[in-house]
N, C-alpha and C positions, 0 to 999 in steps of 0.2 A: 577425433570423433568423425569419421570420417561415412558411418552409418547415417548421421543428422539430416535430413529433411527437410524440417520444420522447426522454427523457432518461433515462441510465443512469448510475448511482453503483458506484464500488470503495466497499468494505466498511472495512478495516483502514487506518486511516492516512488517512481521506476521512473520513466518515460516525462512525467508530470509531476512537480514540483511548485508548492507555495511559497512566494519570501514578502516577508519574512514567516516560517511555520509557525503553526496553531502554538505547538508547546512552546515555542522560543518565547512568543508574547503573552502566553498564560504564563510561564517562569518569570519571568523580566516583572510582569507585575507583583508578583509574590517577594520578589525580591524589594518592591518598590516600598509595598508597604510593611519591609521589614524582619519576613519571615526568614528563618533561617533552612536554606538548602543545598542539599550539598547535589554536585555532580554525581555520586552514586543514585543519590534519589531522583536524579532526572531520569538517569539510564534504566532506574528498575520502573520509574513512570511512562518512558518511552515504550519500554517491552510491554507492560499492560496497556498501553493503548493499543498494538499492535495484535496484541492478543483481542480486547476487548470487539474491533473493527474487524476480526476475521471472522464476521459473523457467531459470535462466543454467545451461549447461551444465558449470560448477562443481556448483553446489545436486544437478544432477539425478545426477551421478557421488557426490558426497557421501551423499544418501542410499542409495544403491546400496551403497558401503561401509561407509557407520555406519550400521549399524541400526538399532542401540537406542539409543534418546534420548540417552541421558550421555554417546557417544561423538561421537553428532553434534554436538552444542553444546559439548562440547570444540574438537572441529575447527572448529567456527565461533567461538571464541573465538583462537584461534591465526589463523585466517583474518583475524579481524576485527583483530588487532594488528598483525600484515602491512602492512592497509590504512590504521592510524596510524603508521605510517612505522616500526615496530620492525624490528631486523634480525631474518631468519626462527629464526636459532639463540636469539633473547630471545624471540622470541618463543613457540615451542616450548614453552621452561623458563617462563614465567608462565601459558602457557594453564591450565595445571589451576589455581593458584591463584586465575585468575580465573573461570574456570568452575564453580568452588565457589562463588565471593562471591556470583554471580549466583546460583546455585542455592539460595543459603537468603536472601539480602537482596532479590533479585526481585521484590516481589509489587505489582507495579500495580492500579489500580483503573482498571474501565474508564469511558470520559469519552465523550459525546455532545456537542460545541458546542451552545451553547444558541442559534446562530443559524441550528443547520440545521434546524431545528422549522417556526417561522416561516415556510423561505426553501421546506420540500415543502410546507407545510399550500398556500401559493400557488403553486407551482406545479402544483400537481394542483387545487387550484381551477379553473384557466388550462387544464384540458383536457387536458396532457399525459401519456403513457404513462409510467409510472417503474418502474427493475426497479435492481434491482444486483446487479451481476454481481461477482462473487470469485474470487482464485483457494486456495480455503478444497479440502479433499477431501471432505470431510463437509456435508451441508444445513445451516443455518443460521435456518431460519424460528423455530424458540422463541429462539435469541439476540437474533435484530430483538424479538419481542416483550418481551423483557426489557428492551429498550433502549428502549422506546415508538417503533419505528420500523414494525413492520408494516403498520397501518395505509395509511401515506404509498404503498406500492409494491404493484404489479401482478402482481409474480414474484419469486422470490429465484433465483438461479444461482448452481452452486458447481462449481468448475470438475471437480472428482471424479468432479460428476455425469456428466459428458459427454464425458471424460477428453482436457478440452484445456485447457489453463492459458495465460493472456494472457504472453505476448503471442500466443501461436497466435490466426489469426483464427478458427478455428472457433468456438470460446466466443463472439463478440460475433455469429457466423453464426447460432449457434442463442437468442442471448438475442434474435436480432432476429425470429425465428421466435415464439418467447413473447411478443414485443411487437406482433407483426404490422404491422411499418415496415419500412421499409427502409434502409438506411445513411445516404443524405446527408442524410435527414431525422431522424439520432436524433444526440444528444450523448451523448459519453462523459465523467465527469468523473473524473479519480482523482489520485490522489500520486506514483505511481511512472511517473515518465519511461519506461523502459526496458518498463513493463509494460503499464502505461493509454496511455500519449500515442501510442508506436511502434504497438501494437500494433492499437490503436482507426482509429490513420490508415489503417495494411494493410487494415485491413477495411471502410475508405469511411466509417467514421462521422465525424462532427464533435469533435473531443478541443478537452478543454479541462483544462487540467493545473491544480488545486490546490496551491503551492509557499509556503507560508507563512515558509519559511526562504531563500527565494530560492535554492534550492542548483542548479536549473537554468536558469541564464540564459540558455542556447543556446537552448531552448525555441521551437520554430517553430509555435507553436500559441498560441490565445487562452490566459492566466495570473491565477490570482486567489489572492493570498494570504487571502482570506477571504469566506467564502460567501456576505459581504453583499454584492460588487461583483458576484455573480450573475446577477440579475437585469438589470443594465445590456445582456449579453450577446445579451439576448430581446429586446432592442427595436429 
């Protein structure tokens, strides 16, 4: 790829990782009290959440209805049982108790891969523009710092700022205006199929989908379950 530019990173789920994740300890509890679920129905729960967070015309009615936090993550806990195969009336009647568990057992730490240090300190060595682009509401430039990630990047973008959320291609229209490239020559890397990959393509850029759990195999786009095979991509 020797036309490339410009590389741009997603934020949450790319770059930024929770541990232990939301679904590990919404499952773990499901399990705790006995439900029966299988790994397929994690994977097709994982793909709709991924869908649901790309800004999906669920999310966007949802928040329009639940306002206040405790309501919406109720309804996204009833959403998200749905999506492991419970029927919707079980589902209903457990969401609040799972909504609770998550509410006070929660609390992730957040995680930076220790091989994605390495893999910007060289590619910005190498010349390239780096920005990443989110679809967060709020700026995010002290959280990069927090994370030892500022440095590495050009520009941060939060899609709030610009009020177009990926997949809208406007967001990657104006992150490419901060980078001063053009499309075929920047890469997009991110996690969410339905957000990063679809959206990144609409807008002419080069997507390259991060899937470490393999959960999209359809995937018509370069694939790296880890951000050491990276690099091979450039050459």
């Amino acid at each position: 790829m020797d036309h490339i530019k410009a590389i741009f990173f997603d934020l949450d789920g790319t770059l930024r990782h929770n541990q232990p994740s939301g679904d590990q300890v919404f499952n773990d509890y499901l399990l705790e009290l006995g439900l029966m679920i299988s790994g397929e129905d994690m994977a097709r729960a994982q793909r709709w959440e991924h869908y649901y967070f790309a800004n999906s015309p669920e999310i966007q009615a949802d928040q329009n209805q639940h306002v206040e936090p405790q309501a919406f993550w109720l309804n996204f806990a009833r959403r998200r049982l749905v999506a492991l195969g419970c029927h919707p009336q079980k589902a209903h009647s457990l969401a609040p108790k799972v909504s609770a568990h998550m509410n006070e057992h929660y609390k992730p730490r957040t995680h930076v891969p220790q091989e994605v240090f390495p893999l910007l300190g060289s590619i910005k060595d190498r010349g390239y523009v780096l920005g990443v682009v989110s679809n967060r509401e709020d700026p995010f430039h002290e959280e990069l710092k927090e994370l030892k990630l500022d440095g590495y990047f050009q520009f941060a973008l939060a899609g709030g700022e610009v009020n177009a959320f990926k997949p809208d291609v406007r967001i990657f229209e104006h992150a490419l205006e901060l980078a001063g490239t053009v499309a075929p020559e920047t890469i997009y890397v991110g996690d969410n199929y339905f957000a990063d990959i679809l959206g990144s393509s609409r807008a002419g850029l080069v997507p390259v989908l991060f899937d470490p759990a393999g959960l999209f195999p359809e995937a018509d786009c370069a694939v790296i379950k880890s951000f050491r095979e990276f690099p091979d991509l450039l050459t």
